[in-house]
VODOMI-374906 format. One record per residue (C-alpha): residue in three letters; z, y, x; residue number from 1. Coordinates in Angstrom, 1 decimal. Layout:
N
+------+--------+--------+--------+--------+
| kelo |     c3 |     c2 |     c1 | koltor |
+------+--------+--------+--------+--------+
|  ALA |      Z |      Y |      X |    NUM |
...
+------+--------+--------+--------+--------+
This chain:
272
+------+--------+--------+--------+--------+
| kelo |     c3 |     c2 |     c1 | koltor |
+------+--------+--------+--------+--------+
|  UNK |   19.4 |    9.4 |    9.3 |      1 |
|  UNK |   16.4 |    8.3 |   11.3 |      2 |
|  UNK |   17.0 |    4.9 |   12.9 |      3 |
|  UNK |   14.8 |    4.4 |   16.6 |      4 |
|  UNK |   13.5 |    1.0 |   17.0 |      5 |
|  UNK |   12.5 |   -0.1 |   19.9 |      6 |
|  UNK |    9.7 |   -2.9 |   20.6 |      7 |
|  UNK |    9.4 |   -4.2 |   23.8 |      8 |
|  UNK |    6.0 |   -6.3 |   24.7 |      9 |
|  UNK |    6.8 |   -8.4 |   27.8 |     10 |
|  UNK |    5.3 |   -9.2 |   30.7 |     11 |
|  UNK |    2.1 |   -6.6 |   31.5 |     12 |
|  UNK |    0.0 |   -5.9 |   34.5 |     13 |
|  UNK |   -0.1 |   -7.5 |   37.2 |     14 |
|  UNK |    2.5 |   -9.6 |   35.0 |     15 |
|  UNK |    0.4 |  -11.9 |   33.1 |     16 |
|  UNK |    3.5 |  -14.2 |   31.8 |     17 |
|  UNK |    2.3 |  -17.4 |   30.5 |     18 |
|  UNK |   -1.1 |  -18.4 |   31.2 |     19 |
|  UNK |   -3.0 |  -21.3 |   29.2 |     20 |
|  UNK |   -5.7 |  -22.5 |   27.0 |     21 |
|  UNK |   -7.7 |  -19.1 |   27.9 |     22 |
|  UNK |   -4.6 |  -17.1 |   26.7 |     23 |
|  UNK |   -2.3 |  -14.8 |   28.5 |     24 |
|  UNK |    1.0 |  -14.1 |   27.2 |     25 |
|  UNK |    1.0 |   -9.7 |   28.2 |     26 |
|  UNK |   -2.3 |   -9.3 |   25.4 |     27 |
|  UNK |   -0.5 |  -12.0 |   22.6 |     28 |
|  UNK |    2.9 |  -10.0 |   22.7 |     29 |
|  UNK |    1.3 |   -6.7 |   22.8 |     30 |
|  UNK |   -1.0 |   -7.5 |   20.3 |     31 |
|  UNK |    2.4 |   -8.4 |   18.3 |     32 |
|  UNK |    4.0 |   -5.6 |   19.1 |     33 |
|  UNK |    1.6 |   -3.2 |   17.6 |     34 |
|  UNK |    1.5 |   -5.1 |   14.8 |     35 |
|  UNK |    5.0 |   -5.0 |   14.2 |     36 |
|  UNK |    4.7 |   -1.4 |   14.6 |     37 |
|  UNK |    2.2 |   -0.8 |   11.9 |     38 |
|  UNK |    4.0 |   -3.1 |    9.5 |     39 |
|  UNK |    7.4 |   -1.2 |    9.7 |     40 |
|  UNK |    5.0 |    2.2 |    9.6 |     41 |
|  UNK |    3.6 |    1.2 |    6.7 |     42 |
|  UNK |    6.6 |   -0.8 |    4.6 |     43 |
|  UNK |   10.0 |    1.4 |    5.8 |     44 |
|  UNK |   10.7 |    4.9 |    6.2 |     45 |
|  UNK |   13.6 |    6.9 |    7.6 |     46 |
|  UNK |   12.9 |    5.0 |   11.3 |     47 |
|  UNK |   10.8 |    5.9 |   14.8 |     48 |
|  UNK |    9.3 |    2.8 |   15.9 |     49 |
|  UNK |    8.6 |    2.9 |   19.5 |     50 |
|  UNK |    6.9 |    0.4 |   22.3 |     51 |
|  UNK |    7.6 |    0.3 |   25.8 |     52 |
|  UNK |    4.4 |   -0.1 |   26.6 |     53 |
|  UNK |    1.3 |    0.5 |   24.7 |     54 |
|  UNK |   -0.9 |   -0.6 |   27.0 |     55 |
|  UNK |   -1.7 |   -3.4 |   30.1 |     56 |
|  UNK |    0.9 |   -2.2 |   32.2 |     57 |
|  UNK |    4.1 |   -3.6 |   34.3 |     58 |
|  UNK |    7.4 |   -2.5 |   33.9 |     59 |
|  UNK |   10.6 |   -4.1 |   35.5 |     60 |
|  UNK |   12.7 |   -5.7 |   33.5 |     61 |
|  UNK |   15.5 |   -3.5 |   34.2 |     62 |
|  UNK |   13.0 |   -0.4 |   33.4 |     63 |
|  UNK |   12.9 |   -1.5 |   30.3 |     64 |
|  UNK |   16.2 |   -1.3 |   28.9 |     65 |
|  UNK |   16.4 |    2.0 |   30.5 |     66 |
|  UNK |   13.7 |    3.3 |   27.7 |     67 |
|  UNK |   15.2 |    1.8 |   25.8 |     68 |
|  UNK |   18.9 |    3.4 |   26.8 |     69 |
|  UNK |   17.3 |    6.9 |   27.4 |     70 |
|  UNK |   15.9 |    6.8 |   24.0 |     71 |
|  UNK |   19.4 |    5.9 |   22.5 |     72 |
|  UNK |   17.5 |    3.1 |   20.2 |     73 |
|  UNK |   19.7 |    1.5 |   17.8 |     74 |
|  UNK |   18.1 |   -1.8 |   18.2 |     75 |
|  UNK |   16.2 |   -3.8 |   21.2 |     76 |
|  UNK |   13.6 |   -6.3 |   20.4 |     77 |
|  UNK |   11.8 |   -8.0 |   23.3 |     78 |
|  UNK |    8.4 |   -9.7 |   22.4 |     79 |
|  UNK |    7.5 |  -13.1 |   24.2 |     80 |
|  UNK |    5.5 |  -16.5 |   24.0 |     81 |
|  UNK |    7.1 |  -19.3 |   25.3 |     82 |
|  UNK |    5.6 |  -22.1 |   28.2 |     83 |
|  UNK |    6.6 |  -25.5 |   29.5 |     84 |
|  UNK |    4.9 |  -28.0 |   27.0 |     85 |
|  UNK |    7.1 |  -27.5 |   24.1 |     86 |
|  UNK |    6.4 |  -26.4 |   20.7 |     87 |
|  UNK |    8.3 |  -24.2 |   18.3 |     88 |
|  UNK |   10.3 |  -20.5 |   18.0 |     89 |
|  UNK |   13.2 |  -19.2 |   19.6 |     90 |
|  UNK |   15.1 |  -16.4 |   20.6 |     91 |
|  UNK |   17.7 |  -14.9 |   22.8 |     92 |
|  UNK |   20.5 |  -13.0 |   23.1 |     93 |
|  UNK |   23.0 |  -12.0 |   26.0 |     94 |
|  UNK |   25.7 |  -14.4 |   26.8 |     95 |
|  UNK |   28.3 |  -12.1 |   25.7 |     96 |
|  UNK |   26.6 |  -10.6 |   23.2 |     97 |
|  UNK |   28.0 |   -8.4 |   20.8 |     98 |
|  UNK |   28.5 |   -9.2 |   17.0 |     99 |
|  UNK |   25.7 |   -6.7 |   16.4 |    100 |
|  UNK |   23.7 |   -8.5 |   18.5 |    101 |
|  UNK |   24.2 |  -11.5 |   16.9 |    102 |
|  UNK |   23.8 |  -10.4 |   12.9 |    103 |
|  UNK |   20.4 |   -9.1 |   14.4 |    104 |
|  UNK |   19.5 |  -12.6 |   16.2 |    105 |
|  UNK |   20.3 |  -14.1 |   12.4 |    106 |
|  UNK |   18.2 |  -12.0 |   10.4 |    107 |
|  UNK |   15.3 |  -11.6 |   12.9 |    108 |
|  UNK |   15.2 |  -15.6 |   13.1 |    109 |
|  UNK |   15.5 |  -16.1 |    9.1 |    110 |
|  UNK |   12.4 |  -14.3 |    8.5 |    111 |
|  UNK |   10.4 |  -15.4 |   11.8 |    112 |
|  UNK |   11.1 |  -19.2 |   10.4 |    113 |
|  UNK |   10.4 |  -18.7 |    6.9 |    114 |
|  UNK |    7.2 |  -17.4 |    8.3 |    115 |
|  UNK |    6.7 |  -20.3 |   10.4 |    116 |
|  UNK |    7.2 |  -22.9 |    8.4 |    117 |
|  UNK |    4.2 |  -21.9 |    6.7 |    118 |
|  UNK |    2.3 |  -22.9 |    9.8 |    119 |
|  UNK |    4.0 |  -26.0 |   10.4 |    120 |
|  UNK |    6.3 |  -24.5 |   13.0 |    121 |
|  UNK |   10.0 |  -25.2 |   13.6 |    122 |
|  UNK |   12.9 |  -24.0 |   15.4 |    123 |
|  UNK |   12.3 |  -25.2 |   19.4 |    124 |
|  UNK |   16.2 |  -26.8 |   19.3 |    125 |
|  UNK |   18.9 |  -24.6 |   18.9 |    126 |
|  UNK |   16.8 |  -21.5 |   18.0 |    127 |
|  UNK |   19.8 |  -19.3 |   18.7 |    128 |
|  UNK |   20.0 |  -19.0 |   22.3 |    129 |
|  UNK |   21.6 |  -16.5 |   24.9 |    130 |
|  UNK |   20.8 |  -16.4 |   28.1 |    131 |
|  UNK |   21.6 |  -13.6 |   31.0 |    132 |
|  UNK |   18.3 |  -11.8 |   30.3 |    133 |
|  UNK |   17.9 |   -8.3 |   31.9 |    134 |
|  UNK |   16.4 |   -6.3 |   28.8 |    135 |
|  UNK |   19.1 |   -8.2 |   26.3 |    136 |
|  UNK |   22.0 |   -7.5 |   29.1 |    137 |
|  UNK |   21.2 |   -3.8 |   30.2 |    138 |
|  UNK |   20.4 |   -2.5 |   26.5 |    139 |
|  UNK |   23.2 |   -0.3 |   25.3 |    140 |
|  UNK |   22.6 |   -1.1 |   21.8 |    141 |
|  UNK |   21.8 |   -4.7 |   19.3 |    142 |
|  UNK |   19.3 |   -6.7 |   21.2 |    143 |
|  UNK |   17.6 |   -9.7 |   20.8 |    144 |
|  UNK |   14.2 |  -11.3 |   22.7 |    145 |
|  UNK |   11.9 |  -13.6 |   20.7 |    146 |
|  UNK |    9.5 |  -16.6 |   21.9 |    147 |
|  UNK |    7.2 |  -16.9 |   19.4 |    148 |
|  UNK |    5.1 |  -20.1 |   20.2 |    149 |
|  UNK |    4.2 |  -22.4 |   23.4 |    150 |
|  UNK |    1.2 |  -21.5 |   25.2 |    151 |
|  UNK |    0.4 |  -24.5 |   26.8 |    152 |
|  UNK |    1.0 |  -26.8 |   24.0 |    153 |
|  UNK |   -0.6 |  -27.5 |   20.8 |    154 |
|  UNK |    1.3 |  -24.1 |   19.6 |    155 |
|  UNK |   -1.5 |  -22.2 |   21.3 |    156 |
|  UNK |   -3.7 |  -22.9 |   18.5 |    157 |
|  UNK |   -1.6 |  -20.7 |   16.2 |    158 |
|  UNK |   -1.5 |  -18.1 |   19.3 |    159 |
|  UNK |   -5.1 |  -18.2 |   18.5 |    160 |
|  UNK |   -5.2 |  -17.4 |   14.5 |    161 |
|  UNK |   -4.9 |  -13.8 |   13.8 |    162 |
|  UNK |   -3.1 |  -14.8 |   10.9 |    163 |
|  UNK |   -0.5 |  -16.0 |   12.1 |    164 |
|  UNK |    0.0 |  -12.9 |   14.9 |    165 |
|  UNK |   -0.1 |  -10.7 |   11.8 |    166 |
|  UNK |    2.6 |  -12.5 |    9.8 |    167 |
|  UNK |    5.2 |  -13.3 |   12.6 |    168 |
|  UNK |    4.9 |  -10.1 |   13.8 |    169 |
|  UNK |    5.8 |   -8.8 |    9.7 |    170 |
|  UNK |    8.5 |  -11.1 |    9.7 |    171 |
|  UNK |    9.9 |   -9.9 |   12.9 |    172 |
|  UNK |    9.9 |   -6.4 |   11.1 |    173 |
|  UNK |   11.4 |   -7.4 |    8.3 |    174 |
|  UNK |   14.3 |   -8.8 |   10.2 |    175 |
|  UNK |   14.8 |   -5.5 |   11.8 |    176 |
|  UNK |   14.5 |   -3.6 |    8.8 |    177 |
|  UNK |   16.9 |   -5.7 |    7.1 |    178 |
|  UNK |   19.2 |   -5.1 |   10.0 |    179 |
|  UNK |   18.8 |   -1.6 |    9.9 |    180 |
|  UNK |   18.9 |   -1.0 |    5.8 |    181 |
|  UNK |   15.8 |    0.5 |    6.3 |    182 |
|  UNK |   14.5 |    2.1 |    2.6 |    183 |
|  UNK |   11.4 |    0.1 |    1.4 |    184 |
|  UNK |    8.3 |    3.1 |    1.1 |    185 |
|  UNK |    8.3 |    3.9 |   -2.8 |    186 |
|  UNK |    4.4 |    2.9 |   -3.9 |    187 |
|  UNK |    3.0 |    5.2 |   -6.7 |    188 |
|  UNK |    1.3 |    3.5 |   -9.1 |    189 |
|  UNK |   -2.1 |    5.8 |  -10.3 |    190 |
|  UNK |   -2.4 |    6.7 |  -13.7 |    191 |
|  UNK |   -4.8 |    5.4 |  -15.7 |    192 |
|  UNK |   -7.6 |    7.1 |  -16.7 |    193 |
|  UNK |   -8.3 |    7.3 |  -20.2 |    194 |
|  UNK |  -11.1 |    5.0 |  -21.5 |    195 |
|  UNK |  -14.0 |    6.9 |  -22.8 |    196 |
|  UNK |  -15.4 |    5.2 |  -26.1 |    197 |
|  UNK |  -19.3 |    5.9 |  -25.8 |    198 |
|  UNK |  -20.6 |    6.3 |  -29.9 |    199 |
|  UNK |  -24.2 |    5.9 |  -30.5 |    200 |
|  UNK |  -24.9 |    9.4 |  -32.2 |    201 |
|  UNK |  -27.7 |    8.8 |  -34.4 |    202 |
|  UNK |  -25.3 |    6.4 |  -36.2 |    203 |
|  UNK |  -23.0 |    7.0 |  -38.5 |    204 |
|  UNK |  -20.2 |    4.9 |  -39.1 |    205 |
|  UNK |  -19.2 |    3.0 |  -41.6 |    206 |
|  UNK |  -16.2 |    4.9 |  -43.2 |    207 |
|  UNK |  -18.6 |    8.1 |  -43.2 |    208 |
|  UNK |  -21.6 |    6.3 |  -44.6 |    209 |
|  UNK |  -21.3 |    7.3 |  -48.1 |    210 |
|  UNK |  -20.1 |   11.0 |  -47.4 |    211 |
|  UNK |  -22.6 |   11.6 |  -45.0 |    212 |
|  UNK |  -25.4 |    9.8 |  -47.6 |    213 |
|  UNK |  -24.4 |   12.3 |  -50.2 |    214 |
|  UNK |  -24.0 |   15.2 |  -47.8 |    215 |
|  UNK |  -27.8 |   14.5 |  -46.7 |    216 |
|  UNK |  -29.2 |   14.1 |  -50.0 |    217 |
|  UNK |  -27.5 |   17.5 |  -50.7 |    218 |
|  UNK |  -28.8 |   19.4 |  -48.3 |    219 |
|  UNK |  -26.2 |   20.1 |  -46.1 |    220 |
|  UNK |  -27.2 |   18.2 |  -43.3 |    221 |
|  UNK |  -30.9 |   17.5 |  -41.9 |    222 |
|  UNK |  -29.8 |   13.4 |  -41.9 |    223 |
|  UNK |  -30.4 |   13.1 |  -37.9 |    224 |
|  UNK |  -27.5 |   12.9 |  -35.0 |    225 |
|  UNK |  -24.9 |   11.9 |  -37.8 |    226 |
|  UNK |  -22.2 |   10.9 |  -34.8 |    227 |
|  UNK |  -23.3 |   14.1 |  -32.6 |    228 |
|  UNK |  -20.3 |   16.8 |  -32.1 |    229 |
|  UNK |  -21.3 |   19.7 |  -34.5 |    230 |
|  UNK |  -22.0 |   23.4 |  -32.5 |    231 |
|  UNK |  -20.9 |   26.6 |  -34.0 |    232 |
|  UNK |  -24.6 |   27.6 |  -34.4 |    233 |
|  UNK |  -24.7 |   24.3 |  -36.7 |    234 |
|  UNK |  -21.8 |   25.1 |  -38.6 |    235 |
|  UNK |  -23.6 |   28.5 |  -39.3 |    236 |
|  UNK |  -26.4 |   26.5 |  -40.7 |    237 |
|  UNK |  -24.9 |   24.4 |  -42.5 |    238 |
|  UNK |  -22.7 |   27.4 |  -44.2 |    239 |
|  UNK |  -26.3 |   28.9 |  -45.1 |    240 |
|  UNK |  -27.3 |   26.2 |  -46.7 |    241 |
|  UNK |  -24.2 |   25.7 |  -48.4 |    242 |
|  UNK |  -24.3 |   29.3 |  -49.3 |    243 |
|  UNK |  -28.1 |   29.1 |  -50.8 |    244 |
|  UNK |  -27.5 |   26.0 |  -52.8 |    245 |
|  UNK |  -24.3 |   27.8 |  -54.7 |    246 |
|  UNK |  -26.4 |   31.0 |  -55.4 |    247 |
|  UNK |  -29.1 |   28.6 |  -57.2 |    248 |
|  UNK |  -26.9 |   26.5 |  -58.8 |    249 |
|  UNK |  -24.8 |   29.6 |  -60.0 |    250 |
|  UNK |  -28.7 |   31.5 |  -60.6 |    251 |
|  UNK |  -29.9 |   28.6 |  -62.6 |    252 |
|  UNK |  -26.6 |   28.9 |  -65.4 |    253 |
|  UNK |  -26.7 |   32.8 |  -65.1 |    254 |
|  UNK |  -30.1 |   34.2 |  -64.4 |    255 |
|  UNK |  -30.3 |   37.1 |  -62.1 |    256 |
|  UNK |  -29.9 |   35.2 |  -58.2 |    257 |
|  UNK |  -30.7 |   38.7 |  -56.3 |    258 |
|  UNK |  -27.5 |   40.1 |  -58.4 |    259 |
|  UNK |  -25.2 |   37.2 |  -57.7 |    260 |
|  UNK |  -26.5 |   37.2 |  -53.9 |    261 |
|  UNK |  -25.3 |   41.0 |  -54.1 |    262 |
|  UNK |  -22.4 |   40.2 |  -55.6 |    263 |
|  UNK |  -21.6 |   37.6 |  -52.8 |    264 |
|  UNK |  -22.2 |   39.7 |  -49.9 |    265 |
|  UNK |  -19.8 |   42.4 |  -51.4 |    266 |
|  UNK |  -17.2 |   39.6 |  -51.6 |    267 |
|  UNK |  -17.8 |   38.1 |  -48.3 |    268 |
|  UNK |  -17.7 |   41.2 |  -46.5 |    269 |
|  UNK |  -14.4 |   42.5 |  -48.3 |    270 |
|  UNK |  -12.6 |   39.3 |  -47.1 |    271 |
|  UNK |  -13.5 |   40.6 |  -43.0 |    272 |
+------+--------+--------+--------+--------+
């Protein structure tokens, strides 16, 4: 069964949310958000990964967990940056949030801190909040909303590395995907080719060096092109000569060659 995931980038508009060190919070989130989007697109199947916005718009709060709603998602994740001098990640859920609510809050926060850590960022206090929020309140189904960073802190320096944007917003997917059980995307691995061994044709190699010596001195072969694939137009050269070297060898212990080469035909052509 398809799962619907919603993503919801806030703020938007005439909205800008947090505003600081030549940042705005509406392009950060949204620029999350899509990100997110691609990740789960490209890692997970069996899901329809949705925004509520896609581009620099405003939506009411309340507007939002009606997509949401109409959409019947099965899970609600609003996308923020955070403001007022701290530093660190956090995340909401409603006050009387459900226990689906709250098993998403823990898995979404495991991987968002994992992922943090790497950048030298921590959980801003107790990073399992709730909070009467609007789109967390009014969703009908799990719903939890993140604050990635501080704008107007030091943290705005990450805000800043595209890096970071990309991994936070993989480890936000991760968390939902986890939530959802969502099958990883099987990866085919290409076969490999098989290696072509280049041979130097005019020559011959070493196990072949005596045959192809006595062959040579024989008359069989002409001595060039010794590693060269043989044509049938060889072969029938090569038969020829085979053929005229037997009639002289047999003509020289017997006598009469034209006989013998009569003979010979007569055989050849009643084997056909």
């Amino acid at each position: 069964m398809v799962k619907k995931i919603k993503i919801d980038p806030g703020h938007g508009g005439k909205d800008p949310g947090g505003v600081a060190n030549d940042l705005q919070e509406k392009n950060i989130v949204l620029d999350i958000s899509k990100e997110m989007k691609r990740y789960l697109d490209e890692e997970y199947t069996d899901h329809k990964t949705t925004l509520t916005r896609f581009t620099d718009v405003f939506i009411a709060f309340s507007e939002r967990a009606n997509i949401a709603n109409r959409t019947n998602a099965d899970v609600f994740i609003s996308i923020h940056v955070n403001a007022g001098g701290g530093t660190g990640y956090e995340s909401y859920i409603y006050t009387k949030a459900s226990a689906n609510s709250e098993k998403l809050q823990t898995l979404v926060n495991a991987e968002a801190l994992e992922t943090a850590k790497k950048y030298g960022l921590r959980a801003h206090g107790d990073d399992k909040k709730r909070g009467n929020l609007a789109v967390v309140r009014e969703t009908n189904m799990p719903a939890v909303l993140t604050e990635i960073a501080f704008i107007d802190s030091k943290d705005a320096e990450l805000l800043k590395n595209r890096d970071f944007i990309k991994d936070m917003a993989s480890a936000y997917a991760r968390g939902v995907a986890k939530y959802l059980d969502l099958p990883v995307k099987k990866t085919t691995v290409p076969k490999e080719e098989p290696k072509v061994v280049e041979t130097d044709i005019n020559k011959v190699s070493n196990w072949a060096q005596s045959s192809w010596d006595e062959a040579v001195a024989n008359g069989y072969f002409d001595g060039t092109r010794p590693g060269a694939s043989i044509t049938r137009e060889e072969v029938a050269i090569v038969v020829n000569r085979l053929r005229s070297i037997l009639l002289k060898l047999i003509s020289e212990n017997s006598g009469d060659i034209k006989a013998l080469e009569m003979k010979l035909h007569e055989i050849e052509k009643q084997d056909q």
